[in-house]
N, C-alpha and C positions, 0 to 999 in steps of 0.2 A: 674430380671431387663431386659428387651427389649432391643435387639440389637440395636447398633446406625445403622442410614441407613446412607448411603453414596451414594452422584451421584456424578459419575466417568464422566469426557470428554472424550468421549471412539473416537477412532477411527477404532478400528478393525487392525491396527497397532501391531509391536510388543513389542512394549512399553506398550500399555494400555491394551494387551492381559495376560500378564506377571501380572500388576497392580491388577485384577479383583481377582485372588486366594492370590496373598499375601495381601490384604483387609481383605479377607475372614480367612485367616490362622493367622498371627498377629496381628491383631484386631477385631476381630471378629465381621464383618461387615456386612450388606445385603448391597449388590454391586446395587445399578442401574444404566445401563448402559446410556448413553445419546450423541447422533449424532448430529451435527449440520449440516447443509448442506445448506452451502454456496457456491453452485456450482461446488462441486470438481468432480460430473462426478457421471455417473452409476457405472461404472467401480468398485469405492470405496467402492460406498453403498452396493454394490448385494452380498446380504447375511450377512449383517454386524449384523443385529438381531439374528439370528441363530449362531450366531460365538460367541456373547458378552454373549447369552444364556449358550451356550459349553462352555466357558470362566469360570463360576459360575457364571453370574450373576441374578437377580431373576426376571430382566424386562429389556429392550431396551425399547428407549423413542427416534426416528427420527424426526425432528424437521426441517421442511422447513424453511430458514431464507433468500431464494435468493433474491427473491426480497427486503426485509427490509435492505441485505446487498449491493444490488446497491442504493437504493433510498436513504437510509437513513444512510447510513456510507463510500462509496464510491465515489458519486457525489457529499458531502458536500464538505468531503477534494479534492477532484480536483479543488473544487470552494476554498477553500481555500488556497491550497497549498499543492501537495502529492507527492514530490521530497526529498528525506534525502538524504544527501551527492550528490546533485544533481541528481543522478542516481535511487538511489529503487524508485520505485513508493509504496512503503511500502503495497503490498498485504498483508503479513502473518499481519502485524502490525494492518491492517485495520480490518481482521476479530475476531478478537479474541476477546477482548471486546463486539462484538453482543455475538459471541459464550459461553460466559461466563456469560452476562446478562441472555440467554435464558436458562444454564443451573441453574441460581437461582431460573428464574421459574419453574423450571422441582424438582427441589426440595423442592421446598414451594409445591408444588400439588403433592410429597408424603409424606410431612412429614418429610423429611432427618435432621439428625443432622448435615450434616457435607459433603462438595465437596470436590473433590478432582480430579488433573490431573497427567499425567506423564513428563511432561517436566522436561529437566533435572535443576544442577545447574549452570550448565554453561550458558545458552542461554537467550533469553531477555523474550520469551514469561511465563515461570513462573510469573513474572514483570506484564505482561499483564494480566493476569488472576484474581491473587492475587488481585491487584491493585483495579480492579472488583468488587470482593467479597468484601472486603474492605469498597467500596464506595456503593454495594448496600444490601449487608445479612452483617453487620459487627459482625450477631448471630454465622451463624455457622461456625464449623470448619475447618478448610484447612487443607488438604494432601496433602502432596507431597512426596512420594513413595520414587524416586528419589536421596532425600536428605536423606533417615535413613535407605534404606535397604544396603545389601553387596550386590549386582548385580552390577557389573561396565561394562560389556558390552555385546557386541548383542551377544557374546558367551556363555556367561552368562544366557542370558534372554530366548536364543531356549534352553539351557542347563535344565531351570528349566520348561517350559514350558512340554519339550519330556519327563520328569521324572512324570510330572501329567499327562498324555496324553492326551494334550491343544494342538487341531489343529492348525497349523499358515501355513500361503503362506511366511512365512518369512524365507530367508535361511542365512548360515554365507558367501554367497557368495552376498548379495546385496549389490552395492558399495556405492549406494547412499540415502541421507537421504532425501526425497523431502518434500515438501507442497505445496495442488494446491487447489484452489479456483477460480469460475467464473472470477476474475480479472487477475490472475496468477498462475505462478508454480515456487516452488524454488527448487534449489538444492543444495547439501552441502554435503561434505565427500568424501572420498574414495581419489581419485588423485588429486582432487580439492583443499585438504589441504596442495598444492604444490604452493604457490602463481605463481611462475614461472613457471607452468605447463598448456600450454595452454587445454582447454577443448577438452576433445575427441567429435568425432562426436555423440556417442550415447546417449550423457548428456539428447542432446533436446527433449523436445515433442512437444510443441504447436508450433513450427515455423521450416519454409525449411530452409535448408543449403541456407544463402544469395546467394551464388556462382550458387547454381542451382535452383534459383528463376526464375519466367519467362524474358524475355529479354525485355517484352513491360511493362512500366511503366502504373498504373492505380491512378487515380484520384477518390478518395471519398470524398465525401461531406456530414458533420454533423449540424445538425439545434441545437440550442440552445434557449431556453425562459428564461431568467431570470439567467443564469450560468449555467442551467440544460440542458444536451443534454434530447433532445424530438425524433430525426429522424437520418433518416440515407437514404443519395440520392435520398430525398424527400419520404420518405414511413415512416410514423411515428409510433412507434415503444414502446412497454415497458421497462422499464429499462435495465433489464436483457438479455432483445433480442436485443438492442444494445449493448450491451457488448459483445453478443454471435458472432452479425453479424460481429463486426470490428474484434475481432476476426480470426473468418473465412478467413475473406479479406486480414488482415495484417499478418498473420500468413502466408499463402501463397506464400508473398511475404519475408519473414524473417525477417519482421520487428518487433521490441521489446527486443531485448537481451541483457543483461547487463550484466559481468561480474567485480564486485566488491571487493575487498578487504575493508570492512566496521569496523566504530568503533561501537562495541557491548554495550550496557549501561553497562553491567557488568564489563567492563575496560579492555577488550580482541579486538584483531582485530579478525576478520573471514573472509573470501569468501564467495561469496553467487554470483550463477547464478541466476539471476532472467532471465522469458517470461512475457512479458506484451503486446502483442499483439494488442491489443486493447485499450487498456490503453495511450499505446505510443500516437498512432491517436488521442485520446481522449487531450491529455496534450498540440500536438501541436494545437488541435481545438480553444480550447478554449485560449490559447493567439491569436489567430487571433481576436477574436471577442473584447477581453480587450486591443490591440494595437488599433480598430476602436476607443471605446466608452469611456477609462479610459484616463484623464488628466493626466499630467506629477506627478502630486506629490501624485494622489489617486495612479497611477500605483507602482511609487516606491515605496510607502508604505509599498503596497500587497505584493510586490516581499520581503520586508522586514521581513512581517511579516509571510511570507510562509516556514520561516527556523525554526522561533519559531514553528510556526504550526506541520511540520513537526518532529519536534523532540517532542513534546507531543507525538504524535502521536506512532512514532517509541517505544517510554519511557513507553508506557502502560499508559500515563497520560488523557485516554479518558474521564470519569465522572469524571474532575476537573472541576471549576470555568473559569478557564482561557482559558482551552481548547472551553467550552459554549460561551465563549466571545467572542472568535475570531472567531466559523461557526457562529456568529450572525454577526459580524461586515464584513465577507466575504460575508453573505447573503444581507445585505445592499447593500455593492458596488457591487454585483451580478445583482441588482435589473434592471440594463439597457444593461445586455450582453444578448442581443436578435439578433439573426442573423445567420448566415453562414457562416463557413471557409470549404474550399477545400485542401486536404492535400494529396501530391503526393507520392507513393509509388513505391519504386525503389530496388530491390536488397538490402534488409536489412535497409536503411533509410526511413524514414518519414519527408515530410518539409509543410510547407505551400506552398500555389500555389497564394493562395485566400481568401480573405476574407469579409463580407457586414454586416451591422446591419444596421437597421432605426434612429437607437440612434449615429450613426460615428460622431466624432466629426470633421473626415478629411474634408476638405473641397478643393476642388482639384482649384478651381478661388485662394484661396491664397496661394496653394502648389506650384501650375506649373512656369516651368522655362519659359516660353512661357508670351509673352509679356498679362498686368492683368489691372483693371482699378482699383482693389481692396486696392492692400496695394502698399505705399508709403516708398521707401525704405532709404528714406533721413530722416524716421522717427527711422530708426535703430542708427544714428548715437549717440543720448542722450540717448536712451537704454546702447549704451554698456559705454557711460562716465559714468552713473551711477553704473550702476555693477562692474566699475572697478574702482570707486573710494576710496574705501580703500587702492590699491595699490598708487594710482594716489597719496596719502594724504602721504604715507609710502615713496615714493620715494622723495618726496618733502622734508620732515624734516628731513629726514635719509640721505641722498641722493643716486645716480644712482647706486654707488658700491656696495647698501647693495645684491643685491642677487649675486656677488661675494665672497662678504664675508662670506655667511651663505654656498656658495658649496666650500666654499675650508675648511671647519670645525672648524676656530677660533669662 
């Protein structure tokens, strides 16, 4: 009988490092390794084939997915909505789903019975993964490591690792548990599982101490066609290189850090530092351009439907029905945010300055306070008798004391 093959989401990490021999020892598996690289840096990648090799595995499979991860899973949800608990810009949430799609293909072109990650069972991204597989091989197998070995912690995992002698850069002195991707980097563990423990300075990576930011505030300007940023200070740009550029810019100045205490789908709260750099600029750009061009009751809607959005999102519920429904109905009202916002950069904040589209609906002859030939303001007065006639009708039959009666609680 033929081994099952198994492709692993490897990261070269010490989780999936660990994963790769007990594969191989309690189910006797041919391991193939599989990287996704969604921006997370050379840094990550350099030598991650040769490690996953040393690991026992029988191939590495590195898989560019940057660009397909700005174009096509990170500027949908901005146009729709990529705020959870107001605050994540849900990076880790955002990639996982590509990274899991790709790893199906990566197992249909060997053959594999059966994927498998290391996420634990505490966390949301298992969720993500699963959820995936699920929706797109509901053939093959799921592993999850995690959930059936006796390994319970990172003392554990160098423990068993140094006894096969499985090289890792992993020590039991790292505090922290990160995820970074072109859009972001998280952090989690160590002193941070202190809610009331502010973050030490060494947490950060992508962004300066706001405090020692420059002291001259800088102004960027993002061009937008359709809800999609296109440019950046007029130089127009591929997806990924604006991400990289604002980045660079905002990051500079401190801007992007979040510090959350979030609710977990799994029914736990956790901490979670997020950097969004670029991201941040990105989220205030683009309402500059939907405060131009979006009516009063398309905008509310959006903002309404940007929490549902957002919590698929976060949920692992990417290939649903519903989730399709809403980047379709976000890409419609997207269809006239064409324009420009300016977004001023200061010592850690991000605001708008500025904003223009061809599609505005402002029209400044019937905004200004300055005397108009436009609108007639004696035509306000039957506007508000109307709107206010259900009260006008209630005070009438009821009479004047009723809203005394309803604030004192009879």
């Amino acid at each position: 009988m033929a081994k099952k093959k198994v492709v692993l989401a490897y990261s070269g990490g010490l989780d999936t490092s660990a994963v790769i021999p007990w594969l191989k020892e309690n189910m006797d598996c041919e391991v193939i390794a599989y990287v996704g690289d969604v921006g997370q840096g050379a840094e990550e990648l350099e030598g991650v084939e040769e490690k996953a090799i040393k690991s026992g595995a029988s191939a590495c499979r590195v898989v560019d997915l940057t660009r397909e991860f700005v174009a096509d899973y990170v500027f949908p949800t901005l146009l729709a909505g990529i705020q959870y608990e107001h605050d994540y810009l849900l990076g880790t949430s955002i990639a996982r789903p590509l990274i899991a799609k790709a790893q199906v293909e990566v197992a249909r072109e060997f053959g594999a019975d059966a994927v498998a990650h290391g996420c634990t069972g505490k966390g949301n991204d298992q969720v993500r993964f699963e959820s995936t597989f699920s929706a797109l091989a509901p053939d093959l197998e799921i592993i999850a490591p995690w959930r059936t070995w006796d390994l319970r912690s990172r003392e554990d995992l160098l423990a068993y690792l140094q006894e096969r002698n499985i090289p890792t850069t992993s020590s039991a002195k790292k505090i922290y548990s990160r995820d970074r991707n072109l859009w972001h980097i998280s952090h989690e563990g160590g002193v941070l599982e202190d809610p009331a423990a502010p973050p030490p300075d060494d947490v950060w990576m992508m962004t300066a101490d706001p405090s020692q930011a420059p002291d001259t505030a800088q102004d960027v300007t993002v061009e937008f066609e359709a809800g999609v940023p296109v440019g950046v200070n007029g130089e127009r740009l591929a997806p990924e290189e604006i991400v990289s550029r604002l980045n660079t810019i905002a990051g500079e100045h401190g801007v992007g850090r979040v510090d959350i205490l979030e609710n977990r789908l799994v029914g736990m709260k956790s901490r979670g530092l997020y950097e969004t750099p670029g991201g941040t600029v990105l989220v205030e750009a683009i309402k500059g351009i939907e405060q131009c061009v979006l009516d009063r009751e398309t905008l509310h809607w959006k903002q309404q439907m940007s929490v549902t959005y957002a919590e698929l999102v976060y949920n692992g519920r990417w290939f649903t029905p519903l989730r399709e429904a809403l980047s379709t109905c976000a890409a419609k009202i997207g269809e006239r945010l064409t324009g420009s916002s300016t977004v001023r950069l200061y010592k850690g904040r991000a605001w708008l300055v500025g904003r223009s589209s061809p599609f505005s609906l402002y029209e400044e002859s019937y905004a200004t306070f300055s005397a108009d030939e436009v609108y007639n303001q004696k035509h306000a007065e039957g506007f508000i008798r109307l709107l206010s006639l259900p009260e006008r009708i209630a005070a009438l039959k009821f009479g004047a004391g009723r809203e005394a009666t309803a604030t004192s609680g009879v």
